[in-house]
N, C-alpha and C positions, 0 to 999 in steps of 0.2 A: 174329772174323769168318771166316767158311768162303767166302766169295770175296774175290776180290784185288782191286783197284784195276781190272788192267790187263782183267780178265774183265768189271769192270764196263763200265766206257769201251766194250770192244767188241759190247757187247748196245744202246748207246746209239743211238738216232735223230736227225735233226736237223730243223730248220723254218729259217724267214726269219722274222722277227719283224721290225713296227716300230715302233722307237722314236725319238720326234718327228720329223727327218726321216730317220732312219739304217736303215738293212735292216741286220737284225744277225742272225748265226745262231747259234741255240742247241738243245742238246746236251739229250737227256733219255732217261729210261730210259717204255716205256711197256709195263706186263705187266698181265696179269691180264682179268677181264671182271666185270661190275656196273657197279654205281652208283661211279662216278668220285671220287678222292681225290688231292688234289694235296698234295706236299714240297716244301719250300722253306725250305734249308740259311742260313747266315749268312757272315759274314767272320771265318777264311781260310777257310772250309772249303768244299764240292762237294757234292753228291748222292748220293756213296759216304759220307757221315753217317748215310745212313739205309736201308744194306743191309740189315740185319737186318731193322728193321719191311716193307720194302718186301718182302722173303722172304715174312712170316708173313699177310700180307695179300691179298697174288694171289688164293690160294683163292676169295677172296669178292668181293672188289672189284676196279674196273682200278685201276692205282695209275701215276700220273706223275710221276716223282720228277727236278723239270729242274737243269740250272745256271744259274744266275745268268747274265746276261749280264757279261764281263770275268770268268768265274770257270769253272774246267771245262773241259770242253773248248767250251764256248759263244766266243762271240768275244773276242777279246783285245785285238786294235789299239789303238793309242791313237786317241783325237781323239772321245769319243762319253760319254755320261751314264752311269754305272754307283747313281744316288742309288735310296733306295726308291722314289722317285715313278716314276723311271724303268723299275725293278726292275717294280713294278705294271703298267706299261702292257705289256710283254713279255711278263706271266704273261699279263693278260689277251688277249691277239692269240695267243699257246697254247692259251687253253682254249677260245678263238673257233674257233680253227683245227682242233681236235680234235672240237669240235660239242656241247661241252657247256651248259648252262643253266644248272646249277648244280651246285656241286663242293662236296665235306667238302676242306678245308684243314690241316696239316699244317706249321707254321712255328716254327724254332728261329732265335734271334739275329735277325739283319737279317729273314731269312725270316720271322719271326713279326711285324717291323714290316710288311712287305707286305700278309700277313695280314689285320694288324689294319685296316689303308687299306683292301683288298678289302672287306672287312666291315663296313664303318663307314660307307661311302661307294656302296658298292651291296648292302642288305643281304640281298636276294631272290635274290642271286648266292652265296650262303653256306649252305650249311644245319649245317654242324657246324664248328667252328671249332677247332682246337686250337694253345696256344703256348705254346711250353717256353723258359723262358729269354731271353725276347723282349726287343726293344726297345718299348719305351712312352712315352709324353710326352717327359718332357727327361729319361732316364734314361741317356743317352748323345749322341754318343759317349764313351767311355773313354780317359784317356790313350794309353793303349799303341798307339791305330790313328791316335790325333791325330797323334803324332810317326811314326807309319809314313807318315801323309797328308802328309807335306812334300816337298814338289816335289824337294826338296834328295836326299830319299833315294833316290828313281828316279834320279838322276844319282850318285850317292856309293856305295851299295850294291851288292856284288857278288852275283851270285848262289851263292854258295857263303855271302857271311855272311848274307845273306837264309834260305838252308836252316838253317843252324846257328842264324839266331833264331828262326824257326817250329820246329823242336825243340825247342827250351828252352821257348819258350811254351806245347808241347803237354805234357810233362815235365812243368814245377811245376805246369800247373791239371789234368792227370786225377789220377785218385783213383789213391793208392797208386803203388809203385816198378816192378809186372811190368807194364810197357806192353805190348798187343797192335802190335807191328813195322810187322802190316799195315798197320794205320788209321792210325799215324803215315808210312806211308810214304806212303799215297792221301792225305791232307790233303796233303803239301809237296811230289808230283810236281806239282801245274800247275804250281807257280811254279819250276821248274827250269832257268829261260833267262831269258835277259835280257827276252824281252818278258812274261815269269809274273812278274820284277823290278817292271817299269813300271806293270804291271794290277793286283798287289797293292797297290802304292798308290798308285794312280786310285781306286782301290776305298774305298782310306781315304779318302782326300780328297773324299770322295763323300758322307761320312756327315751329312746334312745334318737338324740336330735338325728344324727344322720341318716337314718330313715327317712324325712323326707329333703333335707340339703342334698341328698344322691340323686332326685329325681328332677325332671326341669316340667314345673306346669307347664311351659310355653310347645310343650309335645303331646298334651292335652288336645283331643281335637273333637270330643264328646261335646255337643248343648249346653252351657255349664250358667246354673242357678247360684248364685250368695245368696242363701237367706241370712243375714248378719242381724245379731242382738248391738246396737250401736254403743250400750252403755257397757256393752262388755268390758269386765278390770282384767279378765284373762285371756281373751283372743281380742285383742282390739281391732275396730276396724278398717285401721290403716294397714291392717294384714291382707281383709277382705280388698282394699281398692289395689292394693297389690297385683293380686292375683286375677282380680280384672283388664289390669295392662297387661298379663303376662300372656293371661289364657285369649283365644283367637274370638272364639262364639259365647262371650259371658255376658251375664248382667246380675249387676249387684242390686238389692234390693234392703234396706236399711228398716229394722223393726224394732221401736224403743223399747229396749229389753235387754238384760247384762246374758247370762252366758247360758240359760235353759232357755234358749227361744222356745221349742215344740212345746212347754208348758208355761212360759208366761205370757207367750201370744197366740196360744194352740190354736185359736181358730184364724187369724191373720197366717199363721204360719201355714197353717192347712189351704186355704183360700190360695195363697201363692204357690202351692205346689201341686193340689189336682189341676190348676190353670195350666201349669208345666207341662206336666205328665200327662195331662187326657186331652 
């Protein structure tokens, strides 16, 4: 990565968004001009996920790359909805706010369950779809965010052993031992305080399977891209050929890489998506 964390954050924008009755304000990067393509990162991670693609892309298209609400620098407090259904209604009251009709989409992990509900549920609102590593039916959650989702651990967890377990989770799932500093340093700054402690897992505790078993891909009628990491331990991708059969206009594309594909094959991964999108 040739920008930092702290370069990204400071080119970021903000809005008011709302979600059901809460004004919440969220953080996003907005570059570029064209036809509009929205990112939308997962759990732990931010919108500095997708530095690199969001680089290669500008030229052609505007590209808005947000945080999540509870993630980023987007809002944090406790006491408000961080679920995907939630997730959805904040992207859309963004892309309302920004005056678009219709966006190419861009969704890894949680992000690509939002995605998928965008898509599935208004599908005139969608024209290119793309999701890497996403969540789908009841293919989650995953142990590891279940037991971060316990109440217990916002009250028991320091933030110092909160950093040292998001290292180690970032450590065993990227490919190979020369980790890039940067992107392991912008993944585990938000949660560097006690309230990055309590949002991280609100976040977990958020992960609510019926969110995407309510929706049917096969109502999906968006262009629709898998970029799938094949060795993934957490979205495997007998999820991704799934949702190949299900969806009408897809193609799965397989890139050997466990579950950060945009960083452990950022330029493979980039390669197959300005092809997509431009």
């Amino acid at each position: 990565m040739t920008t930092t964390y702290d370069e990204w954050t400071t080119a970021q924008e903000t809005a008011t968004v709302t979600v059901d009755d809460h004004d919440l304000e969220i953080a996003y990067r907005d570059e570029g001009s064209g036809d509009p393509v929205v990112f939308l990162h997962g759990i732990p991670t931010n919108s500095y996920l997708f530095s690199g693609q969001v680089d290669a892309l500008t030229g052609d298209r505007r590209v808005i790359a947000a945080d999540m609400v509870g993630y980023g620098n987007s809002a944090m407090h406790d006491g408000f909805d961080r679920s995907i259904r939630a997730q959805e209604q904040a992207i859309r009251d963004l892309v309302d706010q920004l005056g678009f009709e219709t966006v190419d989409f861009v969704g890894h992990d949680l992000g690509g369950g939002v995605g998928l509900r965008y898509a599935a549920r208004t599908p005139d609102a969608i024209d290119r779809l793309v999701l890497s590593n996403s969540v789908a039916y009841d293919s989650w959650p995953i142990k590891t965010i279940t037991d971060l989702g316990l109440p217990e651990t916002a009250r028991e967890t320091s933030v110092e052993e909160l950093q040292g377990m998001l290292d180690g989770l970032f450590r065993d799932t990227l490919l190979g031992d020369d980790h890039d500093e940067t992107f392991l340093d912008g993944m585990k700054a938000p949660w560097n305080s006690e309230e990055g402690v309590t949002s991280v897992v609100r976040n977990a505790s958020a992960t609510n399977t019926s969110h995407t078993t309510e929706v049917d891909p096969a109502d999906v009628t968006a262009d629709t891209l898998l970029l799938w990491g094949t060795e993934d331990e957490f979205q495997p991708v007998q999820w991704a050929e799934r949702l190949e059969g299900d969806i009408d206009s897809c193609e799965l594309v397989g890139l050997e890489a466990n579950h950060w594909v945009p960083e452990d094959r950022s330029e493979a991964f980039t390669d197959h998506l300005t092809d997509f999108l431009l």
